[in-house]
C-alpha positions in Angstrom: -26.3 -34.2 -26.0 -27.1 -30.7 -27.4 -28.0 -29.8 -23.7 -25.3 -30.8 -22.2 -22.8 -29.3 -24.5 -24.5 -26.1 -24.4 -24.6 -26.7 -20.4 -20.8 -27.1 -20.6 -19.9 -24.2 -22.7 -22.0 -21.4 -20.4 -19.6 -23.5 -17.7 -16.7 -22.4 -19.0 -17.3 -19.0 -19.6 -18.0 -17.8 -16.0 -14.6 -17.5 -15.2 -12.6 -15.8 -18.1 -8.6 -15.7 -18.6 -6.8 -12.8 -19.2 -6.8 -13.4 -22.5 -10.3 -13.0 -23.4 -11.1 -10.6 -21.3 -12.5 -8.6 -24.1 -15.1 -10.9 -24.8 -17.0 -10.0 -20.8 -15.4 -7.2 -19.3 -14.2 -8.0 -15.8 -14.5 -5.1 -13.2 -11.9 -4.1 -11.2 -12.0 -2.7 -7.4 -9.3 -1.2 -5.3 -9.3 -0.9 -1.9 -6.4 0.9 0.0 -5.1 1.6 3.3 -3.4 4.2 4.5 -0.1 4.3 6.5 -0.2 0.2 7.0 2.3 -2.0 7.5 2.0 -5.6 7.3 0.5 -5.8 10.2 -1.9 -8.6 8.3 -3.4 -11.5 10.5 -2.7 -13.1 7.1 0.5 -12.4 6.6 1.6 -13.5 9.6 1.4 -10.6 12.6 1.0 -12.6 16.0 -1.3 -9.3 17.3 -3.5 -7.6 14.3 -6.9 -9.6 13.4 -8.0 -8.7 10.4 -10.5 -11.5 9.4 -11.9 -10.3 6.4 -8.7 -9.4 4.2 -7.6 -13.0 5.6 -10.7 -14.5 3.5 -9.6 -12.2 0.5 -6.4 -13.3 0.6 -7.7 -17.1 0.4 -9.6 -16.1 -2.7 -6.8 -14.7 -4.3 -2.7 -14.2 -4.1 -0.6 -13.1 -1.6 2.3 -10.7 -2.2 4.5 -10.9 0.8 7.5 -9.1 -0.5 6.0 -6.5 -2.4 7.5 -2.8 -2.0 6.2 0.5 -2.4 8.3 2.8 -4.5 8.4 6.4 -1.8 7.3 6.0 1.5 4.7 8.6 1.4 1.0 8.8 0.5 1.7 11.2 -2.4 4.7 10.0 -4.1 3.7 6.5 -3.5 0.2 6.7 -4.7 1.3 8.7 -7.9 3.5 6.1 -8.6 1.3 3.3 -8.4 -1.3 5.3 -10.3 0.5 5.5 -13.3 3.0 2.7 -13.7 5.7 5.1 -13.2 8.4 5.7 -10.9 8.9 8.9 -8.8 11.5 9.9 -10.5 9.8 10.0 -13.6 6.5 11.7 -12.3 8.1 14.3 -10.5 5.8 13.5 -7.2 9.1 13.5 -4.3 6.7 14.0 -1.4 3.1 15.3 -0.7 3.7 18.1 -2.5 3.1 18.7 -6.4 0.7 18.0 -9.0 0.6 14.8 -11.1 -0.9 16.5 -13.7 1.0 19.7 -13.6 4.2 17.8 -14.1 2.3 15.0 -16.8 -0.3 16.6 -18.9 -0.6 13.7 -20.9 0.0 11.2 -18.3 -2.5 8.1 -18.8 -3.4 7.0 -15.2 -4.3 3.2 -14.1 -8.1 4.2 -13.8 -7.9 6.5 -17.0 -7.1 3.8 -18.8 -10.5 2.0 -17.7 -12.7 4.8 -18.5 -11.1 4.8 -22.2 -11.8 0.9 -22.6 -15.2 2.0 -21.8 -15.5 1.4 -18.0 -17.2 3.7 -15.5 -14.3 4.5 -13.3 -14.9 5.4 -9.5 -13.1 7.8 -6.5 -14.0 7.4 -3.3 -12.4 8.9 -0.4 -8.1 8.9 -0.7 -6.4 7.3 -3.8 -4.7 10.1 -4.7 -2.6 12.2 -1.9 -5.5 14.0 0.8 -4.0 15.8 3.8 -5.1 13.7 6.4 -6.6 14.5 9.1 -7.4 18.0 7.6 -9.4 16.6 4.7 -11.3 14.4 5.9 -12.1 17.2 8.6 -12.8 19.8 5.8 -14.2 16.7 3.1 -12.0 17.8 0.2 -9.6 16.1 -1.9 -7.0 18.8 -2.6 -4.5 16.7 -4.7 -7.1 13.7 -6.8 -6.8 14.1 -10.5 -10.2 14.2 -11.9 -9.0 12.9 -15.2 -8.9 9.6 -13.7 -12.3 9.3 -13.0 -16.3 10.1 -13.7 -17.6 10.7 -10.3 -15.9 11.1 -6.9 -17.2 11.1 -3.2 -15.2 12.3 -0.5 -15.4 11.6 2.9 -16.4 14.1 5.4 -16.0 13.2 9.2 -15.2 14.1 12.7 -11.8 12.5 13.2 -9.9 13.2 16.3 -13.2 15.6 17.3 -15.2 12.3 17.3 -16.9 11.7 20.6 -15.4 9.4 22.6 -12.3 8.4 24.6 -9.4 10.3 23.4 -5.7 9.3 24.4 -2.4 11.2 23.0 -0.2 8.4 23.1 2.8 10.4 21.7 2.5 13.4 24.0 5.5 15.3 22.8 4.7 15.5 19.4 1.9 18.2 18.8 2.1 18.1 14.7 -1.1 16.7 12.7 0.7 13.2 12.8 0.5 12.9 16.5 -0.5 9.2 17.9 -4.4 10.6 18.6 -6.5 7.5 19.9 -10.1 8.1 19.7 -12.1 5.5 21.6 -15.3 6.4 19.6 -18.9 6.1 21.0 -20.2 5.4 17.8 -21.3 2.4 15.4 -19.1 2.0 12.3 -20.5 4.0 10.0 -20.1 7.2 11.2 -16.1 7.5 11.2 -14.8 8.3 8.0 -14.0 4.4 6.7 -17.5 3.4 7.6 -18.7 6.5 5.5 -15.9 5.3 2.5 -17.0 1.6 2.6 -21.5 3.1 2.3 -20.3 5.5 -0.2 -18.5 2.2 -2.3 -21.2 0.1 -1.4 -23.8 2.5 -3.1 -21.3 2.6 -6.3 -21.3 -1.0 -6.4 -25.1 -0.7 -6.4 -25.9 1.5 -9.1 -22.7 0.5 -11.2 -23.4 -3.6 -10.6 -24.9 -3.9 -14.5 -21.9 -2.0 -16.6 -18.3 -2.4 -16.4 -16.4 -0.4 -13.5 -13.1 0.6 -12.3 -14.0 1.5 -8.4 -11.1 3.0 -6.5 -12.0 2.9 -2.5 -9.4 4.8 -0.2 -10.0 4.0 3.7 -7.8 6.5 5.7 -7.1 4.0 9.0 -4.9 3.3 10.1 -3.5 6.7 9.1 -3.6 8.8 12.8 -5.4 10.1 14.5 -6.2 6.4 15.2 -10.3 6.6 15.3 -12.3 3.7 15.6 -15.5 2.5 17.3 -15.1 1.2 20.8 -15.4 -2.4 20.2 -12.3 -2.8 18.1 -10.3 -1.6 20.7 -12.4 -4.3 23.2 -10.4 -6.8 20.5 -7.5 -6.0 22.4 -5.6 -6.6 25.5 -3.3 -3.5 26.1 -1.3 -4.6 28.4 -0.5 -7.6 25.9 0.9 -5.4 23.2 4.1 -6.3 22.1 6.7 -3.2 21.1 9.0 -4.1 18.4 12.7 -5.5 19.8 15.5 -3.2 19.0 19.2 -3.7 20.1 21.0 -1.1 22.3 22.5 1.2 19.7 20.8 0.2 16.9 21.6 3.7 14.8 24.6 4.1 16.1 25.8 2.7 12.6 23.8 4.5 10.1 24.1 7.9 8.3 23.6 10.6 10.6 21.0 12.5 7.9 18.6 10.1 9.0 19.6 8.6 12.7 17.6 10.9 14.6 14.5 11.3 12.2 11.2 10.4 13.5 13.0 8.7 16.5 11.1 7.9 20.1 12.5 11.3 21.6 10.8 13.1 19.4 7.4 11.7 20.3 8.1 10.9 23.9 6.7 7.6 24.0 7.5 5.7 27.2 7.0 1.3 27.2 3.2 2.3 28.9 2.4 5.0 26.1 3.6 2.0 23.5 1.2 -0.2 24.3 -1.6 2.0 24.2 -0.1 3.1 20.7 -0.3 -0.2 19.6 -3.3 -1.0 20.5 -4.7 2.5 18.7 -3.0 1.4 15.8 -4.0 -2.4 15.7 -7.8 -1.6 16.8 -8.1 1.4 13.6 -6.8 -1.7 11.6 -9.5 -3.9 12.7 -11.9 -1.3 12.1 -10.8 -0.8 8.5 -10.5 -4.7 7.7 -14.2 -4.5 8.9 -15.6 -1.9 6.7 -13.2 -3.7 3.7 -15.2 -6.5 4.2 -18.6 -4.8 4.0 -17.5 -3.9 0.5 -16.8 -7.4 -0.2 -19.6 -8.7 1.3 -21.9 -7.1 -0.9 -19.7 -7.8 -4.2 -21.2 -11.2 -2.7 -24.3 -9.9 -2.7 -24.3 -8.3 -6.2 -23.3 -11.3 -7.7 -20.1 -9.8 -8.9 -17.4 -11.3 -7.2 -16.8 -14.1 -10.1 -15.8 -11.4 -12.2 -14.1 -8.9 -10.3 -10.6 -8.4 -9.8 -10.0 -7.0 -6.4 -7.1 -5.5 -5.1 -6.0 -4.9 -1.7 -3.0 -2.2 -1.1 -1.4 -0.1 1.1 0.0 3.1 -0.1 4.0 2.3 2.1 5.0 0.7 4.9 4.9 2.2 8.7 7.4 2.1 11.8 5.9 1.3 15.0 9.0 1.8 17.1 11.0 -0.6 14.7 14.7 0.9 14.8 13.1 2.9 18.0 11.7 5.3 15.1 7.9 5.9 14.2 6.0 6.5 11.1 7.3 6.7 7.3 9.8 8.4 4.8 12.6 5.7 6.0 14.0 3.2 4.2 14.1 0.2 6.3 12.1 -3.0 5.7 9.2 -1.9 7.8 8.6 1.2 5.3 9.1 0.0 2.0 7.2 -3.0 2.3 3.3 -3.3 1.8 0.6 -5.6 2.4 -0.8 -6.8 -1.2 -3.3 -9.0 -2.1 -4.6 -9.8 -5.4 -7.7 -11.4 -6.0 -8.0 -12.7 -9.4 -11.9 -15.5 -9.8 -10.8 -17.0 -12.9 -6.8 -17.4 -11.8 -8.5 -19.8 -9.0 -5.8 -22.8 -9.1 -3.4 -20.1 -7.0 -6.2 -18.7 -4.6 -4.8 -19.1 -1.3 -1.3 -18.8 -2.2 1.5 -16.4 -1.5 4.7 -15.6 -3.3 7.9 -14.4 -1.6 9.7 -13.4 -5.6 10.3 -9.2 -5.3 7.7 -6.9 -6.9 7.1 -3.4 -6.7 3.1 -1.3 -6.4 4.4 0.3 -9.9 3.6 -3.6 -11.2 0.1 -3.1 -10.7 -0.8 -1.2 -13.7 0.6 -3.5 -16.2 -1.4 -6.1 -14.4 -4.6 -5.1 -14.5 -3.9 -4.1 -17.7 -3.4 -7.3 -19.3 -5.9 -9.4 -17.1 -8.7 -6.6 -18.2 -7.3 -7.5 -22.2 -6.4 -3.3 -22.3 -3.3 -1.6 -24.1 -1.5 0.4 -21.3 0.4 3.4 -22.8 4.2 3.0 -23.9 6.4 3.7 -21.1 4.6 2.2 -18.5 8.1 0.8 -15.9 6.3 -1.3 -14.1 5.6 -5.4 -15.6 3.0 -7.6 -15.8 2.8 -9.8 -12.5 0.0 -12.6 -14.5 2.9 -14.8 -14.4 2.7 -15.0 -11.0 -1.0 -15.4 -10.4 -1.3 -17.7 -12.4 1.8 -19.8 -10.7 3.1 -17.5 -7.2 6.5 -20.0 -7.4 7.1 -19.2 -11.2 10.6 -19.5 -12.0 10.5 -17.4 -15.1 10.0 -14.1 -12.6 13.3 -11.8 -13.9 12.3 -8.8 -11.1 15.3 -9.3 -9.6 15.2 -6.0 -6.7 12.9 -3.3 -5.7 13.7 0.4 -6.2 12.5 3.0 -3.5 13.7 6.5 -3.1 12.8 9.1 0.3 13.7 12.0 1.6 17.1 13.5 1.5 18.0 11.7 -1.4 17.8 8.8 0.1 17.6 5.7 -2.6 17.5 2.1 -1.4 17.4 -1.3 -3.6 16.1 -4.5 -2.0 17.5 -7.8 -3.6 16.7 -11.2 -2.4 19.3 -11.5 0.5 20.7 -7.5 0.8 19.2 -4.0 0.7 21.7 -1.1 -0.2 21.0 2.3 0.8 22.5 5.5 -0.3 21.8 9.2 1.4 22.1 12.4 -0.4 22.2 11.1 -3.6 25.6 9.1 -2.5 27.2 11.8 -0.9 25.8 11.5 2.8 25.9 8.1 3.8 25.3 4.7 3.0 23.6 1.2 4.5 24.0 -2.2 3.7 22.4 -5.1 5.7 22.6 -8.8 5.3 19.1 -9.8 5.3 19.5 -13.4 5.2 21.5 -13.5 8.3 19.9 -9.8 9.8 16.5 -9.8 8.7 16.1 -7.2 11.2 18.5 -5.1 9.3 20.2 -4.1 12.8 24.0 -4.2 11.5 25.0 -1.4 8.6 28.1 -3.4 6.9 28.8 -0.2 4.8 31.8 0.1 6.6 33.2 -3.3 6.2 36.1 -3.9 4.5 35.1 -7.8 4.0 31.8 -6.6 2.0 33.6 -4.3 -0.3 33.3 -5.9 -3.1 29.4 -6.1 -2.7 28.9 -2.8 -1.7 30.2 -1.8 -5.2 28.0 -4.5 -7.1 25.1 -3.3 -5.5 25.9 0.6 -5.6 26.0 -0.2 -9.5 22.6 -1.9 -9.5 21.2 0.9 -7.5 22.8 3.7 -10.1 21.5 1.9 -13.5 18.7 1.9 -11.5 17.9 5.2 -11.0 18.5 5.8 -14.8 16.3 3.9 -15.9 13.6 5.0 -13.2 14.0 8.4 -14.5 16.6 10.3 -12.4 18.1 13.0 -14.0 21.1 14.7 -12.0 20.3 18.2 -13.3 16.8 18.4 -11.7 17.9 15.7 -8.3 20.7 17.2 -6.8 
């Protein structure tokens, strides 16, 4: 009897709630993309495979209408980083320094190394230039506050040998649409480096408590991969976002023309291929993720690691006939999110459609790792929703994102309002229950008058309370 009840209790405390965390430190691993949509096999995309985040997302939660808070790398990662809204850190772009503007800012990971974990960089978290840093292997923007050891990545990147394609041949900027067919195995681009590098942490770090932070930088272009995740792919088969004749005709001119197809000069042939670039560097990423998984496996740690699985914004693949980030549509401000929590296992497999924002995530790994976040923190706690994905006591009732040229936006269940120029240079307002596409601005319709004001209130205590102050956002 003795036995047995000794048996029973050991039973019990493999997997540990949130609550008593304290008593066996779980360890916590991150794994971003960069530049990814959710173009998710798991989250529904008829094209992408990504097998292996499929299987983490069946071991864990699904968060399909989770929003990014700027969508940029450096904003958006600084945000998530810290619990705090742009706004409030003073990040509005790429450019900046966290700590310059927060001396005594207590990042996500900072936190862990105080609650005595050993906390872990590799590759991007933080803002890196790609793909001149990866090129160079520096990591211009990280804040080495938030962790005890770093690696970054150096590889070849568009230089990689191979078959390369420009598949946006008017644009000749860094962010051109570079495909790279490359002749190599996977570990010699740089997310094959990132996931040997994590691996090797996971390794040496497997008997203390850890806080590991893995960046991959696909499918961020230039759109490298190995050849075979492009042999995953019928190009001819791709299929280009719809868009209706004269989509933008209705929106703010600040932004009609940004980032739009004439830009990049990408014919329906050049799309495909674009597509298929962009799908196959996704593949190639889920693959390397799933190296690093495999060997939590391997480790033993899985049953008491919380892993998460983020991108750093949304992307636009010709959605709104427009390409890459900084806008404010649906397609940019939504993320792929997947939180994987061992002992939360009664939810694994689940997905929740309730609104939550990346500047949730520090709170929550807060609390499931039994740690004191700082006061301040604007982000809450999503345990509620692990624990039950359909909770009805969920009060996030919208999600806040702000871009360029003042541009603010709020996402409720059934509308998203969006203001230009602080107010002053346009406005959007699209009906998402009957325009999920957001393809018809309302703005100017008289019959929706009275919830364009509602919501243009909601959007301005909004801002407040994220941090705007008029006398530095003008």
């Amino acid at each position: 009897m003795i036995k047995l009840l000794v048996s029973l209790i050991l039973a019990t405390t493999v997997f540990i709630p949130s609550s008593r965390a304290e008593e066996r430190k779980p360890n916590v691993l991150l794994l971003m993309a960069d530049d990814l949509n959710t173009a998710l096999s798991g989250f529904g995309h008829p094209q992408c495979k990504t097998p292996r985040l499929d299987e983490l997302a069946k071991r864990g939660v699904r968060f399909e209408n989770m929003h990014c808070q700027y969508p940029v790398c450096g904003a958006s990662r600084a945000s998530m980083m810290t619990g705090l809204y742009p706004y409030t850190t003073g990040m509005l772009g790429n450019r900046g320094n966290l700590r310059a503007n927060h001396p005594n800012v207590v990042t996500m990971s900072q936190l862990f190394r105080r609650g005595g974990y050993h906390a872990g960089r590799v590759s991007k978290i933080y803002h890196m230039g790609i793909p001149r840093e990866i090129l160079a292997g520096t990591a211009d923007h990280d804040d080495p506050p938030s962790w005890d050891e770093t690696v970054n990545i150096k590889a070849l990147e568009q230089k990689a040998p191979g078959l390369r394609t420009e598949w946006s041949p008017k644009d000749t900027s860094s962010q051109t649409f570079t495909g790279v067919e490359a002749s190599t195995g996977d570990l010699e681009p740089a997310d094959g480096m990132a996931a040997e590098a994590a691996i090797n942490f996971l390794k040496r770090n497997r008997d203390n408590p850890f806080f590991l932070g893995c960046g991959f930088v696909r499918p961020h272009v230039p759109l490298v991969a190995p050849s075979k995740y492009f042999d995953l792919y019928d190009r001819e088969a791709m299929i280009a976002p719809s868009v209706p004749e004269g989509d933008l005709d209705d929106v703010p001119e600040v932004i009609r023309n940004y980032k739009s197809k004439s830009r990049y000069g990408v014919t329906p042939a050049l799309h495909k291929g674009l597509l298929e670039a962009y799908y196959a560097s996704v593949s190639y990423m889920d693959a390397q993720a799933g190296r690093v998984l495999d060997t939590l496996d391997e480790l033993g740690l899985r049953k008491n690691t919380i892993v998460i699985f983020s991108s750093d914004h949304g992307y636009l693949l010709g959605h709104h006939n427009k390409f890459q980030k900084q806008h404010l549509f649906e397609e940019a401000t939504r993320v792929p999110f997947i939180l994987s929590v061992p002992w939360l296992s009664d939810s694994h497999g689940k997905a929740t459609r309730h609104i939550t924002e990346l500047v949730d995530l520090y709170p929550t790994v807060a609390e499931l790792a039994g740690l004191t976040p700082p006061n301040g923190l604007q982000g809450q706690s999503m345990v509620a929703l692990l624990k039950n994905p359909s909770a009805q006591n969920w009060n996030k009732d919208l999600a806040f994102t702000i871009s360029r040229s003042g541009g603010e936006s709020i996402r409720t269940r059934n509308w998203r309002f969006t203001q230009w120029g602080f107010g002053k240079k346009g406005q959007e307002l699209f009906d998402l229950k009957n325009d999920p596409g957001e393809f018809t601005n309302l703005a100017n319709d008289p019959k929706h008058a009275k919830k364009m004001l509602q919501l243009k209130v909601l959007l301005e205590t909004k801002r407040v309370k994220a941090g705007y102050d008029p006398k530095r956002y003008k």
